[in-house]
C-alpha positions in Angstrom: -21.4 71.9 -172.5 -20.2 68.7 -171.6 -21.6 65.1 -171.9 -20.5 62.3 -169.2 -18.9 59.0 -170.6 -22.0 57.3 -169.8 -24.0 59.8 -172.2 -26.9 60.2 -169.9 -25.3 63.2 -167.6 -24.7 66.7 -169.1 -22.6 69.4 -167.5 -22.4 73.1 -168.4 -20.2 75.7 -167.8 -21.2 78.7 -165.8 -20.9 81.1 -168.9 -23.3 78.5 -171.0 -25.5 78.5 -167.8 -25.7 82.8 -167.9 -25.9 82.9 -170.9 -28.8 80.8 -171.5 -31.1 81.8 -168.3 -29.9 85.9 -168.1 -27.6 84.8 -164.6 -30.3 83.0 -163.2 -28.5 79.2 -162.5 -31.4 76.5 -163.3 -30.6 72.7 -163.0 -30.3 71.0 -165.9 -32.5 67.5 -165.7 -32.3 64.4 -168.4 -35.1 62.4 -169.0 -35.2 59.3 -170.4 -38.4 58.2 -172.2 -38.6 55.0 -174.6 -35.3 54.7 -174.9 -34.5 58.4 -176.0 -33.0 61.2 -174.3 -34.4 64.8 -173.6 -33.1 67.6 -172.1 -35.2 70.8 -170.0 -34.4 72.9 -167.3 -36.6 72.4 -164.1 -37.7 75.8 -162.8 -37.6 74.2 -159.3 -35.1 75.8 -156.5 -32.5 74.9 -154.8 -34.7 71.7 -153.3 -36.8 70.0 -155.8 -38.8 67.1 -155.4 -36.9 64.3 -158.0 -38.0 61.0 -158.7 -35.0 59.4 -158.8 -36.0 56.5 -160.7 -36.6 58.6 -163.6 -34.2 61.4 -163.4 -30.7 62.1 -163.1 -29.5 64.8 -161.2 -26.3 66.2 -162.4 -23.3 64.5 -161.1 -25.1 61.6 -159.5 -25.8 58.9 -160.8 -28.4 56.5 -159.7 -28.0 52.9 -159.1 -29.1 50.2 -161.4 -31.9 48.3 -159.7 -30.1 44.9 -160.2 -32.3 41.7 -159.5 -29.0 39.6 -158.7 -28.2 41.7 -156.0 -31.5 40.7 -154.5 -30.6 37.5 -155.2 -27.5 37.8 -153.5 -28.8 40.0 -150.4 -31.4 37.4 -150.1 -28.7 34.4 -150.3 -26.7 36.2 -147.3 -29.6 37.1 -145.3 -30.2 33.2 -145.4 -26.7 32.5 -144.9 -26.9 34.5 -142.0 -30.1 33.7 -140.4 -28.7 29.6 -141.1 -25.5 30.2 -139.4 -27.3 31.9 -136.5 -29.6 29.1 -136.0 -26.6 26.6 -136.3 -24.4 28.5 -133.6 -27.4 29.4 -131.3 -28.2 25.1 -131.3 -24.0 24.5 -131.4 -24.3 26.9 -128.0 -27.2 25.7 -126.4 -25.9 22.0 -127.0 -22.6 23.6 -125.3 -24.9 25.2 -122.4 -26.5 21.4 -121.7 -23.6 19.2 -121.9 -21.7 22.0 -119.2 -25.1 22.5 -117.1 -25.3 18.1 -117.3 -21.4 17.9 -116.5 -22.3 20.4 -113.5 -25.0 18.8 -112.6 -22.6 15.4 -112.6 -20.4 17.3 -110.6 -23.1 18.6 -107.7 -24.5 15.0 -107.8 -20.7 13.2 -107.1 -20.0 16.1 -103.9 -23.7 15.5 -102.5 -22.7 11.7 -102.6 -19.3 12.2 -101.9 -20.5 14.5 -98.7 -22.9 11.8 -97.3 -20.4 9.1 -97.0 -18.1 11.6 -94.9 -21.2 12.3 -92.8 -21.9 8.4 -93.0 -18.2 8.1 -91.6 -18.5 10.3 -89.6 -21.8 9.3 -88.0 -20.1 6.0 -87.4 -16.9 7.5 -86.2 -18.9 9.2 -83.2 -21.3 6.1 -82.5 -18.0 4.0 -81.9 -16.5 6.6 -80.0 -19.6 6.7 -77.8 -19.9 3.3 -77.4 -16.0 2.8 -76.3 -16.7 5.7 -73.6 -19.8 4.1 -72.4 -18.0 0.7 -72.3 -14.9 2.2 -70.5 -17.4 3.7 -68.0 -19.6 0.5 -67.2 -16.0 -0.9 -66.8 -15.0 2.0 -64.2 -17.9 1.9 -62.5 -18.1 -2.0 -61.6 -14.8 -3.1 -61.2 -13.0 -3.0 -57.8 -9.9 -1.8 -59.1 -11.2 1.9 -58.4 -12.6 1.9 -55.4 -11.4 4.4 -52.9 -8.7 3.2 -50.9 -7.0 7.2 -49.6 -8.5 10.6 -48.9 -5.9 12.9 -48.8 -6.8 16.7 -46.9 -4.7 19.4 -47.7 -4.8 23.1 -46.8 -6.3 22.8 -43.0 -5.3 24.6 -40.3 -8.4 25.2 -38.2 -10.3 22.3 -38.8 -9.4 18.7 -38.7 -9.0 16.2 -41.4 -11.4 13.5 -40.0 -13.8 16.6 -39.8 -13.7 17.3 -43.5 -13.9 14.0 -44.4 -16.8 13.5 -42.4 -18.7 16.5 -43.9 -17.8 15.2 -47.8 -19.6 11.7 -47.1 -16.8 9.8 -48.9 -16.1 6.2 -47.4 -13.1 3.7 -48.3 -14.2 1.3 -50.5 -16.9 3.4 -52.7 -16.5 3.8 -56.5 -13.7 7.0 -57.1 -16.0 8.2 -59.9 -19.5 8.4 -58.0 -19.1 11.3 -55.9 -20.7 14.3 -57.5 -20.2 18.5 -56.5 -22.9 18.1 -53.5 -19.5 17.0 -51.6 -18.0 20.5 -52.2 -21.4 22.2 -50.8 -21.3 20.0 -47.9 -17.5 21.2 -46.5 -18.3 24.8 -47.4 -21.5 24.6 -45.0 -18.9 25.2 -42.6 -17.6 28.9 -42.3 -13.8 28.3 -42.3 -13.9 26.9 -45.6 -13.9 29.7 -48.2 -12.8 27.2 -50.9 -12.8 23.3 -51.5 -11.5 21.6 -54.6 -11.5 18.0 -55.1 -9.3 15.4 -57.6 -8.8 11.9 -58.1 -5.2 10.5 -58.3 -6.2 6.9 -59.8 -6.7 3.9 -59.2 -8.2 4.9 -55.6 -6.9 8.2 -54.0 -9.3 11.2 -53.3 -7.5 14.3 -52.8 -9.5 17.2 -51.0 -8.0 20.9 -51.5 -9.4 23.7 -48.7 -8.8 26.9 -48.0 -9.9 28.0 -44.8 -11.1 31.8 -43.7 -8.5 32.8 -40.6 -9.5 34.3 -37.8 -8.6 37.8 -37.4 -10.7 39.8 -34.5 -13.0 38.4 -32.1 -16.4 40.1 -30.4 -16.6 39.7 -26.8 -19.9 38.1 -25.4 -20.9 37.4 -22.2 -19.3 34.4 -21.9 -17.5 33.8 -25.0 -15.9 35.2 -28.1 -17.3 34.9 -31.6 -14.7 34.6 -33.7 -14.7 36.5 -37.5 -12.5 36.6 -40.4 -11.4 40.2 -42.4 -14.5 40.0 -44.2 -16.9 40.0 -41.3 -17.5 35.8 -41.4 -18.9 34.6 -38.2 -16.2 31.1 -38.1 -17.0 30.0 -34.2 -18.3 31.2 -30.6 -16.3 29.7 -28.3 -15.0 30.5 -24.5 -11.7 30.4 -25.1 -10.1 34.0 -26.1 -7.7 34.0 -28.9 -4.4 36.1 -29.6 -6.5 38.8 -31.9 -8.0 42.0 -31.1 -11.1 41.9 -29.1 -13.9 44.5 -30.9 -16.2 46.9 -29.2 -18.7 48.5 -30.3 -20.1 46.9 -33.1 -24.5 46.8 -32.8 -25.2 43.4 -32.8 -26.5 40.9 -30.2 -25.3 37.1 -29.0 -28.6 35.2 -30.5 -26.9 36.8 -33.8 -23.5 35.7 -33.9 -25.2 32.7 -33.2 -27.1 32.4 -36.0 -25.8 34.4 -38.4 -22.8 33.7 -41.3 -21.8 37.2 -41.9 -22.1 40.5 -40.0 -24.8 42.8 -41.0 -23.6 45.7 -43.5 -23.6 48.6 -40.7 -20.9 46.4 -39.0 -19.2 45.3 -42.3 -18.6 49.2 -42.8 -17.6 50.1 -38.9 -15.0 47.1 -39.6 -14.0 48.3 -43.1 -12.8 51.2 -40.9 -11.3 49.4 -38.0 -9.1 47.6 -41.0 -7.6 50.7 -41.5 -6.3 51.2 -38.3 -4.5 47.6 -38.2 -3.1 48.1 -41.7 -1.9 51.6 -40.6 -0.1 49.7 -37.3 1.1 46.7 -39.4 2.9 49.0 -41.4 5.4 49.8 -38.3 5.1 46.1 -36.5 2.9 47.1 -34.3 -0.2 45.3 -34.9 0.3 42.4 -32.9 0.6 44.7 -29.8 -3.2 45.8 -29.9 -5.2 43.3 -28.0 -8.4 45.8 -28.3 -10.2 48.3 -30.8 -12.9 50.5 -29.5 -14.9 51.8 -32.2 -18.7 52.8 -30.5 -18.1 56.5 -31.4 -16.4 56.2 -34.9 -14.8 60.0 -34.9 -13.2 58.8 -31.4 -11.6 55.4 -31.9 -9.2 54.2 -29.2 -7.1 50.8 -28.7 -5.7 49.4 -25.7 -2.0 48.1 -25.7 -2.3 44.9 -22.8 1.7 44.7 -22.3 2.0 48.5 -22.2 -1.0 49.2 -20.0 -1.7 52.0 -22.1 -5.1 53.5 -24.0 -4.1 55.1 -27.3 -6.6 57.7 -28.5 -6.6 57.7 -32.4 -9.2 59.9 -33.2 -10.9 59.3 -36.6 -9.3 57.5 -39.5 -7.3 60.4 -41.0 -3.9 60.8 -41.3 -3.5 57.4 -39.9 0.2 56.5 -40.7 1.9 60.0 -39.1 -0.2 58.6 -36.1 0.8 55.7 -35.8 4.9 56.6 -36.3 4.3 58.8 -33.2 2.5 56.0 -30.8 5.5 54.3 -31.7 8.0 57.0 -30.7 6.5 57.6 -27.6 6.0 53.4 -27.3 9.9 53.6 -27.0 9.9 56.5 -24.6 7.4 55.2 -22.2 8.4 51.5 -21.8 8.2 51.1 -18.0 5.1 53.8 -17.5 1.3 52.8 -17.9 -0.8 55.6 -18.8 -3.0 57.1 -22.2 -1.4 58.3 -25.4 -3.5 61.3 -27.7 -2.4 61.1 -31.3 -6.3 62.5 -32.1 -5.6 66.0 -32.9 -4.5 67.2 -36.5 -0.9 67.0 -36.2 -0.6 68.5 -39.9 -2.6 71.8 -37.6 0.3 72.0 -35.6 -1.5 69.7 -32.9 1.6 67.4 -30.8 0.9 63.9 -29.8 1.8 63.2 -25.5 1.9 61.1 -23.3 -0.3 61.1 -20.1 0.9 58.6 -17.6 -1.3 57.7 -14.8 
């Protein structure tokens, strides 16, 4: 057996321990009471209940309940709990001077923003006022008064015409007119387009583009003249050097009144445009003076200096048509008669010549 330096802890051997308890191993306890030491073997297992301000369990030794510790725990706790405090108030301090410095910051930008507006404001108000000033100026003095209107673009209809229709007069203001001017030259059907500018001090320049005529329907005593896109542009008596249409359903009193062909007529003349395309593409388009189309699977033109009727059929295969009218054109000069390019020449059908 074996006592500790401190002389409160024992420690026996594992022969001493056999020995003494026949095998069975027993813990070994040392009480202290008044000051003196016993010694007994607790009959307690492996897991006894110790009160461990009393006893000492062999190889540990309990701590000494020391009252300056407290102290000192106590002291740190404070220290602690001080130094806390101190650095939450140093950081709150911190978080109000930077929330005041951004608040500074918001309140020099909101100041610094409404003296740009300010400027700004001020800016546009003397802008305003030096446009308005400029145009009481333009609009009173003589010095822009309309001295030229220039017409450009006409073919069909006279300058003094459009210049009539637009209202303007020399001597009116050059900034006064307004787009009713426009409306008023395109109320006349050759004008597709109009487009006015002003070459300052006091020139007016008028831009048209006129619709051209490019068939004409024959009337009883007249022609109505149309463009490619079925425009109605004049009835007059005097027959012009395009190809005269038959066959379209419509009546005198409406090429009278009316701007535009009806849509039945618009698609007969969709057709017809093929047929002129189809010629135009071997020069001879200016050779038809007239374009039957009543029955629309049966068209036919008349050729006026060749005295002949060409039969085209319907609108297929338009362009191997068209290359034999001209082949048998050249063969036929002198002869007056009717040429058949109506079959299906891709059927083995052969174009001819019938002369009268």
């Amino acid at each position: 057996m074996n006592i500790s330096k401190d002389g409160k802890t024992l420690f026996f051997s594992d022969d001493e321990i056999e020995n003494d308890t026949n095998g069975e191993k027993k813990v070994y306890v040392t009480k202290r009471i008044n000051g003196k030491e016993s010694h007994s073997i607790n009959e307690k297992q492996l897991n006894p209940k110790f009160n461990f301000n009393d006893e000492i369990v062999i190889g540990v030794t309990p701590k000494k309940k020391n009252d300056n510790n407290e102290e000192d725990i106590d002291k740190i706790s404070y220290n602690h709990k001080t130094k806390k405090t101190k650095r939450k108030k140093e950081y709150n301090k911190t978080d109000k001077d930077n929330l005041n410095t951004a608040n500074n910051k918001q309140i020099k930008r909101k100041k610094k923003k409404k003296k740009r507006k300010s400027k700004k404001i001020i800016k546009i108000f003397s802008v305003l006022l030096l446009i308005g000033a400029i145009a009481i100026f333009a609009f009173i003095t003589p010095i822009f008064n309309i001295t030229k209107i220039d017409i450009r673009g006409n073919a069909q209809i006279s300058s003094d015409t459009i210049i009539s229709m637009s209202g303007l007069k020399k001597g009116e203001n050059i900034f006064k007119f307004n787009n009713s001017i426009i409306k008023n030259i395109k109320d006349n059907t050759y004008i597709e387009d109009v487009k006015i500018s002003r070459k300052l001090p006091g020139t007016i320049i008028i831009s048209v583009n006129e619709r051209t005529i490019k068939y004409q329907i024959k009337l009883i005593n007249s022609y109505a003249y149309i463009d490619k896109n079925g425009y109605i542009l004049e009835i007059s008596s005097v027959k012009k050097e395009v190809p005269v249409i038959v066959g379209f359903n419509v009546t005198e009193n409406d090429l009278i009144n009316q701007k535009r062909l009806e849509i039945e007529n618009l698609e007969k003349l969709n057709k017809m445009h093929k047929i002129t395309d189809a010629a135009k593409s071997i020069d001879l388009e200016k050779l038809i003076t007239e374009i039957n189309i009543e029955d629309e699977n049966n068209c036919y033109i008349y050729i006026e200096s060749e005295n002949k009727k060409v039969f085209i059929g319907d609108n297929s295969n338009l362009t191997n048509k068209m290359l034999y009218l001209k082949k048998i054109l050249e063969e036929t000069h002198e002869s007056s008669g009717s040429i058949f390019v109506n079959g299906d020449i891709g059927n083995g059908f052969k174009p001819y010549f019938r002369p009268e």
